[in-house]
C-alpha positions in Angstrom: 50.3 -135.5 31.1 48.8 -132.1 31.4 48.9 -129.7 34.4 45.5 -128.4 34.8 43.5 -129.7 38.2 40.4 -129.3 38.5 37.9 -129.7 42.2 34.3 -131.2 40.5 31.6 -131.3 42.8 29.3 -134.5 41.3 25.8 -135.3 42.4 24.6 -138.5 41.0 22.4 -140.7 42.6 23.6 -143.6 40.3 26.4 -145.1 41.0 26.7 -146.4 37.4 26.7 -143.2 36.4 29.0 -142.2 38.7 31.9 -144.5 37.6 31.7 -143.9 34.1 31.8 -140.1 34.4 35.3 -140.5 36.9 36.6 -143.1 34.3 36.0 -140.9 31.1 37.5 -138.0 33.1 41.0 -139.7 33.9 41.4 -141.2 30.5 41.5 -137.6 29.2 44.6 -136.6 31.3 43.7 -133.7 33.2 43.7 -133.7 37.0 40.0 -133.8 38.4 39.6 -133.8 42.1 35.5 -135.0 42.1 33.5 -135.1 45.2 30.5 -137.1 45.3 27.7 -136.6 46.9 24.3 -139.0 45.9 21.5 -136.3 47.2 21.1 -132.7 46.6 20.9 -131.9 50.1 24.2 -133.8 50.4 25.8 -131.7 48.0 25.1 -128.5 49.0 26.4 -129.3 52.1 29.5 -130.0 50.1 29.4 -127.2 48.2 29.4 -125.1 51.8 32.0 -126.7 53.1 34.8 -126.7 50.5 35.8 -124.5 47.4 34.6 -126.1 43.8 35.4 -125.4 40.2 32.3 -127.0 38.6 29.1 -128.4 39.7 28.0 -131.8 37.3 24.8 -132.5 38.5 22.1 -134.9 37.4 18.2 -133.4 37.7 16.7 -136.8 38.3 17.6 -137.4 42.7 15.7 -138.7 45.5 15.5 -135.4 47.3 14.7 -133.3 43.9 13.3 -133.8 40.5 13.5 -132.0 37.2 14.4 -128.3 36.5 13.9 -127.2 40.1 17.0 -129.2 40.8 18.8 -126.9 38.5 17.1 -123.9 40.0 17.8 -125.2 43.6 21.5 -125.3 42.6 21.8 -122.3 40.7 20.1 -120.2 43.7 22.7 -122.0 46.4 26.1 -121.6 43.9 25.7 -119.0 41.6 29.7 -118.5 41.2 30.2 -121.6 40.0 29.7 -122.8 36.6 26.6 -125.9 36.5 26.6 -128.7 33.5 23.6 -130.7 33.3 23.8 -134.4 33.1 20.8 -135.3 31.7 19.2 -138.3 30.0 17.7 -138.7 26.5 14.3 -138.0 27.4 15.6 -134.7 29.4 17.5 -133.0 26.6 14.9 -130.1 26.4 15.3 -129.4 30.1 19.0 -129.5 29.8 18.5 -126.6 27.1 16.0 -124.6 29.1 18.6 -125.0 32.4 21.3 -123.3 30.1 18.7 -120.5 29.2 18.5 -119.7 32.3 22.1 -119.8 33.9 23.8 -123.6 33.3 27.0 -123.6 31.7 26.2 -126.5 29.4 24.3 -129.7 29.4 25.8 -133.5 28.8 23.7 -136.4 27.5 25.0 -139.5 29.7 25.7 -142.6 27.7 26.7 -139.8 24.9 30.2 -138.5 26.0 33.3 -139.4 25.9 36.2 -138.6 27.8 37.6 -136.1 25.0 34.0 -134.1 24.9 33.2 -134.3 28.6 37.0 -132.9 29.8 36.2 -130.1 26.9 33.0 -129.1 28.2 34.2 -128.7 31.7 37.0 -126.6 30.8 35.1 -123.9 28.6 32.5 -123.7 31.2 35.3 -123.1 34.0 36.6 -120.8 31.6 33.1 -119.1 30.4 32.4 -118.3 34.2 35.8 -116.8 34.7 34.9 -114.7 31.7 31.7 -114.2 33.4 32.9 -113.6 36.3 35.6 -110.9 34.8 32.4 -109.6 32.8 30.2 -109.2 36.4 32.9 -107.5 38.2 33.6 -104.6 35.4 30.0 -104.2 35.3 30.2 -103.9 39.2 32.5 -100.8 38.5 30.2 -99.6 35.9 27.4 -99.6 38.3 29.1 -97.8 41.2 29.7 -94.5 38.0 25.8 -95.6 36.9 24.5 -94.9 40.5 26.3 -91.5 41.2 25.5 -90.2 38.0 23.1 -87.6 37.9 21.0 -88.4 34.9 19.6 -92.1 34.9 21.1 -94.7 33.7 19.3 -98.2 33.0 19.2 -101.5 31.4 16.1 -103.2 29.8 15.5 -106.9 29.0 14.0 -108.2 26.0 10.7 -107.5 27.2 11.4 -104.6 27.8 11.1 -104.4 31.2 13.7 -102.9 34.1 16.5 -105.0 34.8 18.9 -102.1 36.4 18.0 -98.3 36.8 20.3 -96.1 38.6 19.4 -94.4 42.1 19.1 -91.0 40.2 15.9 -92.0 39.5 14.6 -91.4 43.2 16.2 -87.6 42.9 14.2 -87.3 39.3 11.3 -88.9 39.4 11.0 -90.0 43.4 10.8 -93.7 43.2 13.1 -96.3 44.9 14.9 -98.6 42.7 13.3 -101.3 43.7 9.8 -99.8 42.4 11.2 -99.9 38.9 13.1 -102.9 39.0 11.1 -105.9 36.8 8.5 -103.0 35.4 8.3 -101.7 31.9 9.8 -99.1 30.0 8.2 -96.4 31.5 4.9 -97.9 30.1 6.4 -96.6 26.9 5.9 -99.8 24.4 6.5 -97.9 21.5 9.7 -96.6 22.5 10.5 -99.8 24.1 10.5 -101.0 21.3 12.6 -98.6 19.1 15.2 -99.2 22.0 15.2 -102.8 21.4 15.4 -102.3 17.5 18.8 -103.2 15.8 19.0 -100.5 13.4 19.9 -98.3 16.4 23.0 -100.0 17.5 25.1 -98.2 15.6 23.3 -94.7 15.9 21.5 -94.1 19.0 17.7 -93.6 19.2 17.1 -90.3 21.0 13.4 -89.3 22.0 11.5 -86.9 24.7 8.9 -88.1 26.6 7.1 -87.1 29.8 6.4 -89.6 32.8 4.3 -89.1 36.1 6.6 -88.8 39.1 5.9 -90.5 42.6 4.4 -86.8 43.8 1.9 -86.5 41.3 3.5 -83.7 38.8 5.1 -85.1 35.3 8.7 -84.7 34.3 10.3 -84.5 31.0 12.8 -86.8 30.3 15.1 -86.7 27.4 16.2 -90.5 26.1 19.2 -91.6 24.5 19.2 -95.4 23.9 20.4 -98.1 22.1 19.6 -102.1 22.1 22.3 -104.6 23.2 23.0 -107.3 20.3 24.2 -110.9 20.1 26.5 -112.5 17.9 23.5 -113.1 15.1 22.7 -109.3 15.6 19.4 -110.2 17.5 18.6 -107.7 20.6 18.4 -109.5 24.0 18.1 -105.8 25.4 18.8 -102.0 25.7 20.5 -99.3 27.7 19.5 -96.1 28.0 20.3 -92.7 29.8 17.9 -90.3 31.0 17.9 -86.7 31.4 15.6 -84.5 33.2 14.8 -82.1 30.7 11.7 -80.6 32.6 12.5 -76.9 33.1 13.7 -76.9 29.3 10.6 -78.1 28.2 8.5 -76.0 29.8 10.5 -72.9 28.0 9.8 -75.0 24.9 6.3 -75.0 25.5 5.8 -71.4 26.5 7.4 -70.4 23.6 5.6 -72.7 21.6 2.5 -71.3 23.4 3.4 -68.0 22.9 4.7 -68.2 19.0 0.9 -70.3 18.8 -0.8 -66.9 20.1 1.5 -64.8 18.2 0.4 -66.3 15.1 -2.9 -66.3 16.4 -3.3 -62.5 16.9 -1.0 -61.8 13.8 -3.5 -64.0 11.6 -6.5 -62.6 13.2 -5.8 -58.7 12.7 -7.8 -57.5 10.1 -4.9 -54.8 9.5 -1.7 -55.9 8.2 1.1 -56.1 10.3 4.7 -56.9 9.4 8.1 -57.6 10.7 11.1 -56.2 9.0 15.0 -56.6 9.8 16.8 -52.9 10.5 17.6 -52.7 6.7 14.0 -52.7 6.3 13.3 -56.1 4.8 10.3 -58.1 5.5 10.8 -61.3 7.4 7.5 -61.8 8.5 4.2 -60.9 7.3 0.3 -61.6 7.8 -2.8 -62.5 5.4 -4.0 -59.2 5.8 -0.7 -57.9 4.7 -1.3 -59.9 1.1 -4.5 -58.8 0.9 -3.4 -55.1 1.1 -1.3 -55.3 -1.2 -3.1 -57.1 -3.6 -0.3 -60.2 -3.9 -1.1 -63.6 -4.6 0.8 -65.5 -2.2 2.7 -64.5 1.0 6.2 -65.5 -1.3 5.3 -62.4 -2.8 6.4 -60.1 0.1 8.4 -61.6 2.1 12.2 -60.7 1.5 11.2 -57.2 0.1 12.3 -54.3 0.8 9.7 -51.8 2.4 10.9 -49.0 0.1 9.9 -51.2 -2.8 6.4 -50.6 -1.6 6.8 -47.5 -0.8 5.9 -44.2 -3.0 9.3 -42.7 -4.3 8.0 -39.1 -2.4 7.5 -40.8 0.9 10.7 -42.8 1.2 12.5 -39.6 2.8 10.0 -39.4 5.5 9.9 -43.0 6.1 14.2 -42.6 6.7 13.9 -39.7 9.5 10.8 -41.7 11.0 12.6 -44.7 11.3 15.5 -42.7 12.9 13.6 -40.9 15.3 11.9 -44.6 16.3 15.5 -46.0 17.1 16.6 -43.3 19.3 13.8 -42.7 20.5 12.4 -46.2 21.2 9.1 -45.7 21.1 6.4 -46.4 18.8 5.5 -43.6 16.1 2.4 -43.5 13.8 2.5 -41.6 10.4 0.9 -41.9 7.1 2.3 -42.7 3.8 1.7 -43.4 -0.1 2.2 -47.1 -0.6 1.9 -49.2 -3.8 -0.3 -52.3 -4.7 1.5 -54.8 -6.2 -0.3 -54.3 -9.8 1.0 -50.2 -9.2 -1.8 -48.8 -7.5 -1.2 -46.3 -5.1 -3.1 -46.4 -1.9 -2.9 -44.1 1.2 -2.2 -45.7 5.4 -1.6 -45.3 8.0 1.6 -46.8 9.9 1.9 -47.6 13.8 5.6 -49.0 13.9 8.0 -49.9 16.9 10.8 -51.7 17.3 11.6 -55.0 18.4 14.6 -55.8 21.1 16.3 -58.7 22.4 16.9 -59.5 25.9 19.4 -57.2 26.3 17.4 -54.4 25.1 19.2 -54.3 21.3 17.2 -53.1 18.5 16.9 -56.7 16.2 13.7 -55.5 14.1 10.8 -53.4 13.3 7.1 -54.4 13.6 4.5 -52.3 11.5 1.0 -51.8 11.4 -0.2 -50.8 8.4 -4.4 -49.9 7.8 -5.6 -48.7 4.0 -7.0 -45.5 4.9 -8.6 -44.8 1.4 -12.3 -45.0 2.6 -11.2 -42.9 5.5 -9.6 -40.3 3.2 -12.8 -40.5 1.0 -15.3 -39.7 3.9 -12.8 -37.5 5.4 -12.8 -35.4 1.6 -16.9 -35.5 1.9 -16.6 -34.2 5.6 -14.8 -31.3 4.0 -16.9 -31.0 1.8 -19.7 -31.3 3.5 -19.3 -28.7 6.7 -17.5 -25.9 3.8 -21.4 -26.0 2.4 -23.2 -25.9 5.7 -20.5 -23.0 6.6 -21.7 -21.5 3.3 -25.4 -22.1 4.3 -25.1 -21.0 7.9 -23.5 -18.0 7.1 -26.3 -17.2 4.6 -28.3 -17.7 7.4 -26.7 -15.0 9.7 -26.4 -12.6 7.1 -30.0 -13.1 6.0 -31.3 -13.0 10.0 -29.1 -9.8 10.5 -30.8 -8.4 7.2 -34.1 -8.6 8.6 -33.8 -7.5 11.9 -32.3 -4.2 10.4 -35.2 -4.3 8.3 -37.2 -4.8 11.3 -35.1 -1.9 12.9 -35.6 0.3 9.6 -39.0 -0.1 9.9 -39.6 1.1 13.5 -37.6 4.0 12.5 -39.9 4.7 9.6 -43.2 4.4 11.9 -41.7 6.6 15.1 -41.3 9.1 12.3 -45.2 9.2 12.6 -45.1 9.4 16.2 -45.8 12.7 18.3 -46.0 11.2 21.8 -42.2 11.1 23.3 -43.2 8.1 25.5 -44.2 5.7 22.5 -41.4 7.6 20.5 -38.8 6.5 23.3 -40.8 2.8 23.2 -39.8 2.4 19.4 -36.6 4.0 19.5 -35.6 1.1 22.1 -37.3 -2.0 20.0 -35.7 -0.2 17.2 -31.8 -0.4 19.3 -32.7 -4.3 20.7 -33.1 -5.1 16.8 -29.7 -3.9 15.8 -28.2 -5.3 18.8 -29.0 -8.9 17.7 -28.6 -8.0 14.2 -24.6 -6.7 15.0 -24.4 -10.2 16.4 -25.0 -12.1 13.2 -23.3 -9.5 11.7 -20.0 -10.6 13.6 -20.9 -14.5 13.4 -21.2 -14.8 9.8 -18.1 -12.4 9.4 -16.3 -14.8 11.6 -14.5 -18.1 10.5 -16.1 -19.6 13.4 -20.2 -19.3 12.8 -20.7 -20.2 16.5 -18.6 -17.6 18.6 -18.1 -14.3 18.5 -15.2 -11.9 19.8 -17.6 -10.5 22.8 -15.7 -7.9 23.9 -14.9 -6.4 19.9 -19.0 -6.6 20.3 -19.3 -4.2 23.3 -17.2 -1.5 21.8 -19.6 -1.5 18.3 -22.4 -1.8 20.1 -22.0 1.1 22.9 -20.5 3.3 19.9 -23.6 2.9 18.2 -26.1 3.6 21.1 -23.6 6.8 22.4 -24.1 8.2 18.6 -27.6 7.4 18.9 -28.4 9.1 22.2 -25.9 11.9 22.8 -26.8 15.6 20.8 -23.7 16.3 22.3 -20.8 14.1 22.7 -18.9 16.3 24.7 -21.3 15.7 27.5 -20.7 12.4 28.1 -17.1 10.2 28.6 -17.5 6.3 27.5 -15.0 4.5 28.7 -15.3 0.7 28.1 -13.1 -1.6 29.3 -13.4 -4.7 28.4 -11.1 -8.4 27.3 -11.3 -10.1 23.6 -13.2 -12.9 25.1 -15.4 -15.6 22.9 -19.0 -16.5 23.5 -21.3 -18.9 22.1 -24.0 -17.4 20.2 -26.5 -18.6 23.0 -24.8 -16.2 25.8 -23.7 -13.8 23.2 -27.5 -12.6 22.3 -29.0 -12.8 25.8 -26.1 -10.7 27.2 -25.8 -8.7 23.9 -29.9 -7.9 25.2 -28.6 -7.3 28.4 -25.4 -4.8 27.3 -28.2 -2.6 25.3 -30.6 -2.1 28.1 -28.3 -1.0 31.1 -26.1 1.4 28.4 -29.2 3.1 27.2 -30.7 3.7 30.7 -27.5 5.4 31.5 -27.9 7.5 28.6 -31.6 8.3 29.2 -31.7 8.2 32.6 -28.1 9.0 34.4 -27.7 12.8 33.4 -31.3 15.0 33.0 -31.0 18.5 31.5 -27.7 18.3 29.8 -25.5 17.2 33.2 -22.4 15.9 32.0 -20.2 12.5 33.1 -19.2 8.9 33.1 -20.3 6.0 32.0 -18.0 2.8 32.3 -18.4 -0.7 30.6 -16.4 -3.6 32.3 -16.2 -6.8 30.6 -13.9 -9.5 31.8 -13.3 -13.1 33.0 -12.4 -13.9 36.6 -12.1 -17.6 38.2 -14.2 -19.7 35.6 -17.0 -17.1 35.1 -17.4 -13.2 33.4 -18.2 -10.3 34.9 -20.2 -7.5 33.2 -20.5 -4.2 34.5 -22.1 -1.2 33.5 -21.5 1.8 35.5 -22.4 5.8 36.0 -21.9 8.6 38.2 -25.0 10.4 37.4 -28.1 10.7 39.5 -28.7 7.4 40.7 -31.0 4.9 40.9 -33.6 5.8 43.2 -33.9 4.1 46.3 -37.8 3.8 46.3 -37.6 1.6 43.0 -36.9 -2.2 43.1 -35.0 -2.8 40.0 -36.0 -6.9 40.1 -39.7 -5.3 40.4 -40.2 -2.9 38.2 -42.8 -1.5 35.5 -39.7 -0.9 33.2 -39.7 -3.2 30.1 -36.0 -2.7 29.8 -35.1 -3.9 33.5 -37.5 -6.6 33.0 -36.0 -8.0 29.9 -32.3 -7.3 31.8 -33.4 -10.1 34.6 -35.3 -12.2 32.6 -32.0 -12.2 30.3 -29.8 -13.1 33.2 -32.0 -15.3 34.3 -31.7 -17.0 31.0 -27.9 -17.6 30.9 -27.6 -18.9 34.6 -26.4 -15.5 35.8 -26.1 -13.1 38.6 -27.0 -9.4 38.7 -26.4 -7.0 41.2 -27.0 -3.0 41.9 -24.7 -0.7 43.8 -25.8 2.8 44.5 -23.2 3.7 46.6 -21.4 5.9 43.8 -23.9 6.5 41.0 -24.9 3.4 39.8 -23.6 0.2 39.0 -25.0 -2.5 37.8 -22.9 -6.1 37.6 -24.1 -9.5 36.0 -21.9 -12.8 36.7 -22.3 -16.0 34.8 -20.6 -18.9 32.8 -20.9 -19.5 29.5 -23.7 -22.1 28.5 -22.6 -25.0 27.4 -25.3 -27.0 25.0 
């Protein structure tokens, strides 16, 4: 006699049945307590009212027929293991009731007493095991639901059968909303989940999925399919980690390497990246087209100084240097070589490259081919050292003539009787010269556009006091007067102007042989000059309006300051002084 006992519940409307089921179960040995009840309402009312090992029930009863007995059941006693007793023309729904939750199913007229004891035993046991099985995963569930990623189970179809309450922190749904649904409407990785090759090496993906809210998060996916004993997948588990933040890094650097390589691609100069010992890491298309390679192979990993012209690798040294003290970007030129030997002259803009903690890591260069430049540059030269040539030919040949023109008035006054048309010549002859000492001193100068004014005043005045005075000794010049450059269109005008108030004072300032002073002030004094041309001899008289006058010579002196945007002004206070204020023309 064996030990075991075992409490059956049996619902079996036949009482045939019934009978040979008890019988076959006491010829086995084992102790089975069985209950009866004939209806399926009858026996769940058993089944409430007392504790059961196993439930044999039969599908065909007067209160329920088929597999929604088995369903009934299963819903009302799911802690208890269900066998099927079923008949040979219900065999298939005996094997679809298993599928879905019975322990086992027995064909009645089929078993005997050594099979039926056996089947109720390993389904006892199996839902002991199950019931072991459940409780573990109860305790695996309460870690799964305070876990901070999410944690979930799939079924064969791939859809939700447990998903952790992280999921509402993440992604802002209830469990319930993913319960039953698909993979995150992911079929294809669904189905690499479910896929048996991963079992033993987990399938690891990133994917992004719509939140409740509206924004999408990233998720990162570790997952692996559950297996049966034939290797087959009846699911998958998975964990999920929002990976969002991350991603968007990923992306803005991907972004940014994208634009990077975009601008670096685009440049039409070359531009390249070097490490701190000066070798090149990084290069553009322009770059291999400057140097004449054939691929971009060809220059990455050299060293700059490989390109660079033996002369010019000093300099390159002390400019790096200066760049890493310094940290600051520095442009030079250099000698570089083509890669079939040619050298070619450019232009470098380099800097340097930090990390984020403000470390030197590398340089970045620009680097343009300057030989056209260098070419037109040459025929600039060129060019302007002939048109100085030709403009100085120019001012000589003018000066030439207007001493010509001056030699030839002195020729015809020699003619002249009359003082007043000899004194009219005389002062035409003076005005030439004064003009002609000007491109005298332009084409003298190294600049053909300005003149030293001042250096002017002093030759011209020395002239007209040698011309005018029998006797020096009469007359004390004193001139007074700053180096100060003017533009050849003030310097004539004015040079007009200088002549015509130094030889009034000459003619006019000191009748029959009186002697004095006459002063010539030339200087600059906020943003504009200040000519001044002073005596202490007679005066001017008060009767005469100098701005309306009969006199040629004052004439010329207004029109002339007129001309250069100027000022004049008389004082008679002390002689007379006449002062002209203007800025230089600018054209």
């Amino acid at each position: 006699m064996r030990s075991e006992s075992y409490k059956i519940l049996l619902i079996e409307d036949n009482p045939d049945d019934f009978f040979l089921i008890k019988e076959v179960l006491e010829i086995e040995g084992y102790y089975f307590n069985v209950n009866h009840a004939e209806t399926l309402q009858e026996g769940l009312k058993l089944f409430d009212e007392d504790h059961f090992d196993i439930i044999l029930l039969d599908l065909g009863l007067p209160d329920s027929e088929g597999f929604s007995t088995f369903t009934k059941t299963y819903t009302h006693a799911q802690d208890v293991p269900i066998i099927i007793l079923t008949g040979l023309h219900d065999e298939e729904i005996g094997v679809k009731a298993v599928r879905e939750g019975a322990q086992d199913y027995l064909v009645k007229g089929q078993v005997d007493s050594y099979l039926m004891s056996r089947a109720i035993k390993y389904a006892i046991e199996r839902k002991r095991l199950f019931q072991s099985i459940k409780e573990r995963e109860e305790r695996l569930k309460i870690i799964t639901d305070n876990m901070q990623d999410i944690v979930g189970q799939i079924d064969v179809r791939g859809n939700f059968t447990y998903i952790s309450p992280s999921i509402e922190k993440i992604l802002g749904y209830e469990v319930e909303d993913y319960i039953g649904r698909p993979f995150f409407e992911l079929d294809k990785l669904k189905n690499v989940i479910l896929n048996p090759k991963f079992s033993l090496t987990p399938y690891k993906a990133e994917f992004k999925v719509k939140s409740k809210d509206g924004p999408f998060v990233w998720l990162e996916c570790i997952g692996s399919p559950l297996l049966d004993d034939n290797n087959q997948s009846v699911g998958g588990i998975f964990s999920a980690r929002d990976v969002t933040e991350r991603k968007k890094a990923e992306i803005a650097l991907h972004e940014s390497e994208v634009k990077f390589r975009t601008i670096l691609e685009s440049s039409p100069d070359s531009i390249t990246v070097t490490d701190l010992n000066m070798n090149i890491i990084e290069c553009n298309r322009a770059t291999i087209d400057m140097y004449h390679a054939s691929s971009k192979e060809e220059i990455m990993g050299l060293n700059a100084s490989e390109l660079i012209e033996p002369n010019d690798i000093p300099k390159l040294a002390k400019i790096v240097g200066q760049t890493l003290s310094k940290m600051e970007s520095v442009t030079f030129e250099l000698n570089l070589y083509k890669r079939d030997g040619t050298i070619f002259p450019a232009e470098l803009s380099g800097n340097v490259i930090v990390d984020t903690s403000g470390i030197p890591v590398a340089f970045v260069a620009i680097t343009k081919d300057i030989t056209q430049r260098k070419m037109a540059e040459e025929q600039i030269k060129q060019s302007l050292k002939e048109k100085e040539m030709l403009l100085k030919e120019i001012h000589h040949r003018v000066k030439n003539n207007l001493m010509i023109i001056s030699s030839l008035l002195n020729l015809q006054s020699q003619y002249i009787k009359d003082k007043a048309s000899l004194d009219i010549f005389k002062e035409s002859q003076n005005r030439a010269r004064s003009m002609a000492l000007i491109h005298e001193r332009l084409y003298q100068s190294t600049d053909l556009k300005r003149i030293d004014f001042g250096d002017y005043i002093r030759t011209l005045t020395n002239e007209l006091f040698r011309t005018f005075l029998a006797n020096p000794e009469l007359i004390n010049l004193k001139i007074d007067v700053e180096d100060i450059f003017l533009d050849i269109n003030t310097a004539i005008p004015l040079g007009l102007i200088v002549n015509e108030l130094v030889t009034n004072s000459f003619k006019h300032a000191f009748p029959k042989g009186k002697s004095g002073t006459i002063i010539v002030d030339f200087h600059s004094e906020d943003e504009k000059f200040i000519l001044a041309v002073c005596d202490d001899g007679i005066g001017f008289p008060q009767s005469l309006d100098f701005k309306n006058t009969d006199s040629l010579g004052l004439q010329l002196v207004n029109r002339l300051t007129d001309q250069i945007d100027g000022e004049i002004e008389l004082n008679r206070s002390k002689g007379t002084e006449f002062k002209v204020k203007f800025k230089e023309i600018k054209i």
